[in-house]
N, C-alpha and C positions, 0 to 999 in steps of 0.2 A: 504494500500500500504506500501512497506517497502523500506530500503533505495538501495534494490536492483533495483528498478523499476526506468523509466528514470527521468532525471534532472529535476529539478523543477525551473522555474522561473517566473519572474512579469514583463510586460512591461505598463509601464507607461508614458503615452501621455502628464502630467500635465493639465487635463482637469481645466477648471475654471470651476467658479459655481455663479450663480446670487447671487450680495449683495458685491463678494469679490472683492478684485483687483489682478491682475494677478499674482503680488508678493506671495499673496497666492497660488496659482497651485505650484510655484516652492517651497518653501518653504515645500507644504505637497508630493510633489517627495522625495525632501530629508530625508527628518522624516520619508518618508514610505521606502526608503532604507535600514534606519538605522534597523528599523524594521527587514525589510526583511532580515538582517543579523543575526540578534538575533532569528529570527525562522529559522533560517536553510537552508531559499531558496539556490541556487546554484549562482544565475545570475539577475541581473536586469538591463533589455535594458531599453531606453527611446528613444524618437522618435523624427522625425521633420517635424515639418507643420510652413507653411508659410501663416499671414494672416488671418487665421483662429477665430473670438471671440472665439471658444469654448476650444483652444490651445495653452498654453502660450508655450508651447514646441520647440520655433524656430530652438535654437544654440544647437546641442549635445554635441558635443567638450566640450562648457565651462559648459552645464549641469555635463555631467561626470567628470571633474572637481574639479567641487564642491562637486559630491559624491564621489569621491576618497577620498578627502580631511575630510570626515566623515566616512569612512566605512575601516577595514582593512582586510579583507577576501573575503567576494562574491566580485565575479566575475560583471565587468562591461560592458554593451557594446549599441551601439547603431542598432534601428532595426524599421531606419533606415537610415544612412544619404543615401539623393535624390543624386548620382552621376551627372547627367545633370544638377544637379546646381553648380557644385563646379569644380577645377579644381584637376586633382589627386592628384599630388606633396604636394597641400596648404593639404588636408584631411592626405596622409601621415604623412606630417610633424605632424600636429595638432593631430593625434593619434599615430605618436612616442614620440610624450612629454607627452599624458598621460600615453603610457606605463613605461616611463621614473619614472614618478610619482608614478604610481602603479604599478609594474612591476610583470608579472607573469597574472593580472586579467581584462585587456583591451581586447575588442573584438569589431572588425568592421562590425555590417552588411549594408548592403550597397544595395539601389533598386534603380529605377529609373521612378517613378511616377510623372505626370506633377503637377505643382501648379495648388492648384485648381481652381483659376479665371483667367479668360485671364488678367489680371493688376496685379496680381504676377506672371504670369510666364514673361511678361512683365521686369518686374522689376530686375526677376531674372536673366536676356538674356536668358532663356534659347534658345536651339539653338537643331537641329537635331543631338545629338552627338552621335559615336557609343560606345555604353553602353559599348559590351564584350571590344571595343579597351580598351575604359580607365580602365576599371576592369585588364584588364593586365598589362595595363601600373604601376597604383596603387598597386599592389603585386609586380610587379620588384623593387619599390622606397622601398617598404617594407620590402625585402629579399633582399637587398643588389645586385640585380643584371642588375637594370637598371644606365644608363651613371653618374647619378647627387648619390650623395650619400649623405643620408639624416644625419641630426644632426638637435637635438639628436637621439643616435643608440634605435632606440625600444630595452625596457628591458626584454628578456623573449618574442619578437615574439609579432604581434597583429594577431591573427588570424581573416580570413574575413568568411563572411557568405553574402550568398545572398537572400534577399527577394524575391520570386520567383512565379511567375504564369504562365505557358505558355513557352514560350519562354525563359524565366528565367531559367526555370528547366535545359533548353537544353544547356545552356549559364555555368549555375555549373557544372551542367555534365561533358561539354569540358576540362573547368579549371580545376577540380576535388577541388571543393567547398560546401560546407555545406549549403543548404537549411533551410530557413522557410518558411513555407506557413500554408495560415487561411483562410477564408471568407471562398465562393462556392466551391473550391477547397476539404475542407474539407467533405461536404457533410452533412453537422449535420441537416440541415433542408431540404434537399431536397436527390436527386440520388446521392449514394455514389461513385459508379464506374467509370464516367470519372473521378474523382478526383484519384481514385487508380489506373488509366492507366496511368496517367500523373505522378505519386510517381514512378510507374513501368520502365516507360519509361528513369525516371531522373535515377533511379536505375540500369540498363541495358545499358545505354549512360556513365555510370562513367568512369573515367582517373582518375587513381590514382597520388597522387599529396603528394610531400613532409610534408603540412601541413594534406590531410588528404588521407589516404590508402586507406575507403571506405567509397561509401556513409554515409549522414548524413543527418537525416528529422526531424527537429524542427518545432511541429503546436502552432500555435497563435488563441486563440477563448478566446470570454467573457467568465467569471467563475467568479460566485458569490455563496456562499454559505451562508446558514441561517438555524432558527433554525424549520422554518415549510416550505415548499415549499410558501404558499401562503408571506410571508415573501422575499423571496428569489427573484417571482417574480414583488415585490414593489421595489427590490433593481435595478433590469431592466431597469424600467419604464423612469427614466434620460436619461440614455444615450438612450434607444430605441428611445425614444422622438424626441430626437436631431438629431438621424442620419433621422429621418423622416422628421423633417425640411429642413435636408439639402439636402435630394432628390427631395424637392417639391421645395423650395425657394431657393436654391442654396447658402444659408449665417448656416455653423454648428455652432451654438450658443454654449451657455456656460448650464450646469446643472442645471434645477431647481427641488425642491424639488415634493417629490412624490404626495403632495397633489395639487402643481400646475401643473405638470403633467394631474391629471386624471379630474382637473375643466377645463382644456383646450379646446375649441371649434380647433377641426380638422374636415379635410373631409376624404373621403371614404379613397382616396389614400393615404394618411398619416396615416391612421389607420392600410392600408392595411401594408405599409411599417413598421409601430412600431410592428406590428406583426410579422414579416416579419424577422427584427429584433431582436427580443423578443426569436423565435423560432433558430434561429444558434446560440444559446448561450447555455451554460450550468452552468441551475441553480439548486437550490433544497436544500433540506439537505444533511447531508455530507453523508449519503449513496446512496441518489441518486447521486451526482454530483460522489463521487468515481464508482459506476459502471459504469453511461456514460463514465466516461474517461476512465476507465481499457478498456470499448469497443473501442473506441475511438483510445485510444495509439494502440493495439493487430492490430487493421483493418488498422492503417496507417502504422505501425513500425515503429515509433516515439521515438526521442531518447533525446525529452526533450519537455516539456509542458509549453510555454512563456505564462502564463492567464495576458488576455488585460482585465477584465473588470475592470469598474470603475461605480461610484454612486453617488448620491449631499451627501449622509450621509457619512460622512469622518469613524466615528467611527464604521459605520457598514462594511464598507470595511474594515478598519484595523481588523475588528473580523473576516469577511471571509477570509481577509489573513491567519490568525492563523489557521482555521479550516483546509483549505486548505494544512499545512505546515503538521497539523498533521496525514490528510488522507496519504500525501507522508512519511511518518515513521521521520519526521523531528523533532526536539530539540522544546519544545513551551515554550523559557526560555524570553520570551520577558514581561517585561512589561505592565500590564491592558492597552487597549486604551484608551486615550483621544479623546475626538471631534475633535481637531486640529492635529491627530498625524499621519494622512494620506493621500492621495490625492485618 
């Protein structure tokens, strides 16, 4: 791939990992930012889960933050603060002070996904809010054109992006807003075509919008690469694991290593699931992982590539990261990894 092809970025959840404390997840976000400067990525989001052991990713605001504060080029954004948890004006505010701070390289993506136990959403009040209302409301505070006027003046614009499935799609459309979407939507392990009438549909619904003139479709999927496939698919095995857990037992754990992984007593369903799993992801060598995604981007028209994966081996991620930056025609001026130098 070359630097013509679309954007390249990392979204990173700060996954834990059995043995650490959670100071570590944040800690290997930041270091893998910095990273992901040094190779050339374009962007890295970070996300928000509430409650979670497998997540130490709660606050994005003060995550982004702290990588502003480390990193002076890529681009920062979150993907994605939950709107129904928050009030618009407070998330304005808190992402005009980091545009403030980094100005030119803040971006807000923004969904609206329930917490996942009824005792965090509990907690959270969430309440029936309407999503597109406060999506408007929140771009008025943003663009200077709703009653209250925000300070600090965002530096350079925060532009929004909306996490999107469904109804989502229909919701950016209106606005004329920039999409991501990932999971089924994409179609990598199952039927690709509802997933392409629903890109179609967002595509053909667009209103063109000050911040963006025409559609925008950002995909999010696991992406690990290694140096043989059978490699590649042991870097999986963590996080497939966990998200298997958490469709069975309803608690997403934190990462353990490959070997505790495959001495694990599961049942059918959980296997079915880490499979499940396992297969919407794109893994391999770097010439497999570059073809699946050249397929990939071409079938979605996809105009930047957020890779969510992650793995208990720190310093195999940070290698995937590299390989990855170099399949996209990116700089690999970065530093040998260390074990600690990734999340």
């Amino acid at each position: 791939m070359t630097d013509t092809e679309p954007r390249l970025s990392l979204l990173d959840r700060s996954r834990t990992r059995v043995g650490e404390p959670d100071a570590a997840a944040l800690g290997g976000t930041v270091a893998r930012a910095v990273r992901a400067e040094q190779l050339g990525f374009d962007r890295f989001w970070v996300a928000e889960h509430h409650g979670v052991p497998g997540v130490a990713g709660a606050a994005p605001a003060v995550l982004l933050a702290a990588l502003a504060g480390r990193t002076t080029t890529i681009r920062l954004g979150s993907a994605g603060v939950m709107l129904p948890h928050h009030q618009p004006l407070v998330v304005a505010e808190q992402f005009a002070t980091l545009s403030a701070l980094a100005p030119g390289r803040v971006d807000l993506g923004l969904g609206r996904s329930p917490g996942f136990t009824a005792p965090v959403r509990r907690a959270l009040r969430e309440t029936d809010r309407d999503f597109p209302a406060d999506l408007a409301e929140l771009r008025a505070f943003l663009t200077g054109t709703a009653e209250i006027t925000l300070h600090p003046q965002p530096a350079g614009g925060v532009p929004l992006h909306v996490l999107a499935t469904g109804r989502g799609l229909q919701v950016a459309a209106e606005l004329g807003l920039p999409v991501i979407v990932g999971g089924p939507l994409l179609g990598v392990a199952g039927d690709p075509e509802p997933g392409l009438a629903a890109l179609a549909g967002y595509r053909r619904a667009f209103r063109p919008s000050a911040q963006q003139p025409e559609p925008r479709v950002a995909i999010s999927l696991d992406v690990l690469v290694a140096d043989t496939a059978a490699e590649a698919a042991d870097l999986l095995l963590p996080e497939a694991w966990a998200m298997a857990q958490a469709r069975t037992t309803g608690t997403f754990p934190a990462l353990e290593p490959v070997a505790a992984v495959r001495a694990a007593a599961r049942t059918p369903r959980q296997q079915q699931y880490l499979e499940q799993t396992a297969a919407a992801a794109v893994a391999g060598t770097a010439a497999q992982v570059e073809r699946r995604l050249a397929e990939l981007l071409d079938r979605t028209g996809a105009a930047e590539l957020a890779a969510a994966g992650s793995t208990f081996d720190r310093a195999a991620l940070a290698a995937s990261d590299a390989e990855l930056a170099e399949l996209f025609g990116r700089a690999r001026s970065a530093p040998p990894a260390r074990t600690a130098a990734a999340s």
